[in-house]
N, C-alpha and C positions, 0 to 999 in steps of 0.2 A: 330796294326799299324794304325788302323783307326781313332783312338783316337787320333794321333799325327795330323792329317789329318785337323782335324776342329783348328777354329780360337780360340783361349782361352779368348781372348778378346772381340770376339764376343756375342752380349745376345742371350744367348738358346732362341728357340721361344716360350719353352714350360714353362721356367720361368715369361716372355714377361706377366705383370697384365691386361696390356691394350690391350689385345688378345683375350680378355676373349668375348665372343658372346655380353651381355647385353651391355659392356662396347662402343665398338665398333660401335652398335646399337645407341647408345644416339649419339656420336660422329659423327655419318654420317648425321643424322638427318637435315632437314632444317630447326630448329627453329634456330636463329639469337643469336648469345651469345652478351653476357652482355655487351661487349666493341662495338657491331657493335649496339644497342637498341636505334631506334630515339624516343622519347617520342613526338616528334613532326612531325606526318606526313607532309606528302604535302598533301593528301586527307587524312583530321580526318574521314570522312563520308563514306570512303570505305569500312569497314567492319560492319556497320550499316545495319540494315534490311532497304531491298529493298519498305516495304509497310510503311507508312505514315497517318498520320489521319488529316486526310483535314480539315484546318480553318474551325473554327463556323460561320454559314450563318445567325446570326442572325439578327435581322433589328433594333437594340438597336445601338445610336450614341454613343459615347463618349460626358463624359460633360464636357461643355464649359460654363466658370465663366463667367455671364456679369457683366460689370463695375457696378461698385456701383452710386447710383444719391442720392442724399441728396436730401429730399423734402424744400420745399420754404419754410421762415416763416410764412406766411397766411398762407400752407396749413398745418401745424406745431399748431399755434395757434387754426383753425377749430377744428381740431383732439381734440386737448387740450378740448377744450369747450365744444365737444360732449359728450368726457369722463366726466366731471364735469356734464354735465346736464344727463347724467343715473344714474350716481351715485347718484345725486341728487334725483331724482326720485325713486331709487331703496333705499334711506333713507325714504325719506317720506313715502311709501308703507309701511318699518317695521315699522316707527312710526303708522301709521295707524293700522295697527294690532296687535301694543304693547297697542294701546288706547280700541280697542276691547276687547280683551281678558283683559284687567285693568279693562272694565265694565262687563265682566262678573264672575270675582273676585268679583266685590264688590256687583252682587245681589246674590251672593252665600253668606251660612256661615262660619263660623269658622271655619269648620273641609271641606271647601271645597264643600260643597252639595249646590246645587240649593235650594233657600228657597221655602217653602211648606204651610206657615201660614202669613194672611189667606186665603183660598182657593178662589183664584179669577181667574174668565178667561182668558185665554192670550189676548183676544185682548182688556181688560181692560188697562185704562193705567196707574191705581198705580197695584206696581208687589208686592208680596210677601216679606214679611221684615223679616219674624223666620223660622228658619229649627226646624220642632218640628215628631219625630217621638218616643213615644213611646214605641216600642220592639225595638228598636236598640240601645236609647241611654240609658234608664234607665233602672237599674238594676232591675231584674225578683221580688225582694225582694221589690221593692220601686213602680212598674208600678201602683199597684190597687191603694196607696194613692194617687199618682200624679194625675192619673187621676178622683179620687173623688176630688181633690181642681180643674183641670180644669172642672166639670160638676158643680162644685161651682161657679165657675165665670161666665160660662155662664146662671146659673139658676140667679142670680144675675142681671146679663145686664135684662134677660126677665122681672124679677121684679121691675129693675128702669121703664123698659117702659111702663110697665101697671102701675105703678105711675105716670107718665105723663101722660094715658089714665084716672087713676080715676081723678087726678088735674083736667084737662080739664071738666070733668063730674061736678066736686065740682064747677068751675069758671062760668059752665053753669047755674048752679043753683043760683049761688049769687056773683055777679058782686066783690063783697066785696073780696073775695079771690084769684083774681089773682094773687096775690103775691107767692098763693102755684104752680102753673100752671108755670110763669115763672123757679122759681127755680128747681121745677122738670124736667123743660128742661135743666137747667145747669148742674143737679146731673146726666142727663145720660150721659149730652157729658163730664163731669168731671172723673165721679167714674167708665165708664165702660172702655174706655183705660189705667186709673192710674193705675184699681186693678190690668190689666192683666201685665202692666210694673211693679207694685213696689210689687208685691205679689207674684203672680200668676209664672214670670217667674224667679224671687229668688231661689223659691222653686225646679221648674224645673231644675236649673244650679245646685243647692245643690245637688237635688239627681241625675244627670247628673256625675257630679266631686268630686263629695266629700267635699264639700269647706265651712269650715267653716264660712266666712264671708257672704258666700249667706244665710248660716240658720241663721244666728243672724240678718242679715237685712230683712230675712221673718217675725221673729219672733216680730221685733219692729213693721214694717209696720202692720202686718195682726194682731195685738192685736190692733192696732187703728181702722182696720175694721171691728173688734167685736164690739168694743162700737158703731164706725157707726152703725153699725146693727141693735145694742140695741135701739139706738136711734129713728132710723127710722121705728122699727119696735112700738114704744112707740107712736108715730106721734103726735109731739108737732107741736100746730096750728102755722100756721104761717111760716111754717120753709120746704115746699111743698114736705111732706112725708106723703102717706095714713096714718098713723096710726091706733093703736087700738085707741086713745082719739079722734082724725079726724074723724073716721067712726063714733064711738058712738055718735056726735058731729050730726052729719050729718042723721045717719037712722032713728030718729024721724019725720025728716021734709020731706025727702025722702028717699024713701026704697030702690028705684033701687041704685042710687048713692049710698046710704051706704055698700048696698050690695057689690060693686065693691069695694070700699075704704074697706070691710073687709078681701076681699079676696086676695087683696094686702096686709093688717097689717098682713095674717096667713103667706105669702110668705117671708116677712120679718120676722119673728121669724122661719122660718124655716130655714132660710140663718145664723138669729146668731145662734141657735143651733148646726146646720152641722158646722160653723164657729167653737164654742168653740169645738169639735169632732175631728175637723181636725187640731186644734193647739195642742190637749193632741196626739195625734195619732203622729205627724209630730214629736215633742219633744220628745216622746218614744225613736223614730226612729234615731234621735238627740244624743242623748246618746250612743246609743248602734254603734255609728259608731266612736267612739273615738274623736269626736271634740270638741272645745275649745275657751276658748274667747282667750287664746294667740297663737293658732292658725291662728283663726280670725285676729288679728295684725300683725303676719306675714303675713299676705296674703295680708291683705291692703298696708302694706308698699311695698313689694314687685311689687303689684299695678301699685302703685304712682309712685314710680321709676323708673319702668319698660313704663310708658306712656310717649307717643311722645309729648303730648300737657305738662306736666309735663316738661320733659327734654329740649323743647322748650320756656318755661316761664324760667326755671332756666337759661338755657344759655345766654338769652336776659336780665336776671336781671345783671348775674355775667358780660354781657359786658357791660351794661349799669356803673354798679360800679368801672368798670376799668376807662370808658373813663371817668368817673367825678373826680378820685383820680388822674388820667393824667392830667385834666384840671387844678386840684385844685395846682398840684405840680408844673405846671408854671403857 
């Protein structure tokens, strides 16, 4: 009957899901549901930590743009002209040291070296005009000739000037002969800078480069200062060379003079000997290095084309011919 007793309509408690302990738990809870949720307090800052980090005490302002001022045209123009005269100034300075270093390009050589020939003192004031060194430019194969023709040349200068030295001794003895005395001064200041230009440093660049056209212009040149040789070593009167005819000429009437004027004729036949020695020696040498007289043409062409004073003449001719065929044509 107890059964009849309860409400049938009524929910059992023990059916009841929201009875359940956890459930009832969340449900009593003070957290705020979703329909009661201000996103926007009246204090944002009440559930914020209580501690704070205190503004920076630094002693740094804030910056402040000042007005901009335009400088005045005087002080605009000033500026201007300062700048133009440093500038100024700082050209001229490279000019200056572009002219420097231009001079000391130009008493350098070829290959860039300070000239070294002839040895003269720095505080001379002609400087050195050839870079001449021996073991560095000429080849190991070629050093000993070269420098047997440079001990050539210079035994050579010694021997024009004791021609000079016996001339004067011949002039002292007979007024008659000054004519060999002058000329012997011309033959040193002549034949002792020609030989070392048109012989002497031929030979050098030849066995330097390899260059055919320097041995064919030694070869012409220093066959003419064989017969020199020949000649002066022969001393036809008159012509202000000791000779052998000069001395025999001369040691009948005086012994000392002749003596000297012989010792001069043996130094000149010792110069064309070493002479004719050193052009079969050189020509050997010649051969056996492959060069050529069309060589030699290529080289000189090559040369000529390649020169500033050359390319300078042509340019000046070919405007020259323009402006006359312009004239001609009005």
């Amino acid at each position: 009957m107890s059964n009849f007793d309860n409400n049938p309509f009524a929910d059992p408690v023990s059916d009841n899901p929201f009875n359940d302990p956890s459930v009832t738990q969340v449900t009593n809870s003070t957290v705020e549901p979703a329909e009661q949720f201000n996103p926007f307090p009246a204090h944002p800052t009440d559930n914020l930590a209580t501690h704070t980090t205190p503004a920076s005490t630094s002693t740094y302002q804030p910056a402040v743009l000042q007005p901009s001022t335009e400088p005045s045209p005087q002080v605009a123009a000033a500026a201007a002209q300062a700048n133009l005269l440093r500038q100024q100034e700082e050209l001229e300075r490279k000019a200056a040291e572009l002219d420097r270093r231009e001079q000391e390009l130009q008493s350098r050589g070829p290959a860039g070296k300070e000239n070294n020939w002839p040895p003269l003192p720095k505080s001379f004031p002609i400087k050195p005009c050839f870079y001449q060194d021996f073991s560095e430019e000429i080849p190991p194969e070629y050093q000993r000739v070269c420098k047997m023709i440079y001990y050539l040349w210079m035994f050579n200068c010694v021997t024009l000037f004791l021609n000079l030295l016996a001339c004067l001794a011949y002039f002292t003895t007979n007024a008659a002969y000054g004519v060999d005395f002058g000329l012997s001064i011309l033959w040193l200041i002549l034949f002792a800078p020609c030989s070392f230009l048109c012989w002497y440093r031929p030979v050098y660049k030849a066995f330097k480069t390899d260059s055919s056209f320097s041995f064919f212009f030694f070869f012409f040149v220093f066959f003419c200062q064989v017969v020199v040789f020949i000649i002066q070593s022969v001393g036809i009167p008159k012509w202000g060379n000791s000779g052998w005819i000069a001395a025999f000429s001369v040691v009948g009437s005086d012994k000392a003079v002749g003596s000297i004027m012989i010792i001069v004729a043996i130094f000149f036949t010792v110069c064309a000997v070493l002479s004719v020695i050193l052009l079969k020696m050189v020509h050997s040498m010649y051969r056996r290095t492959g060069a050529s007289f069309q060589k030699a043409q290529q080289e000189l062409s090559q040369g000529i084309f390649t020169s500033k004073t050359f390319q300078t003449a042509a340019a000046g001719a070919a405007s020259s011919a323009a402006q006359g065929a312009f004239q001609g044509n009005n």
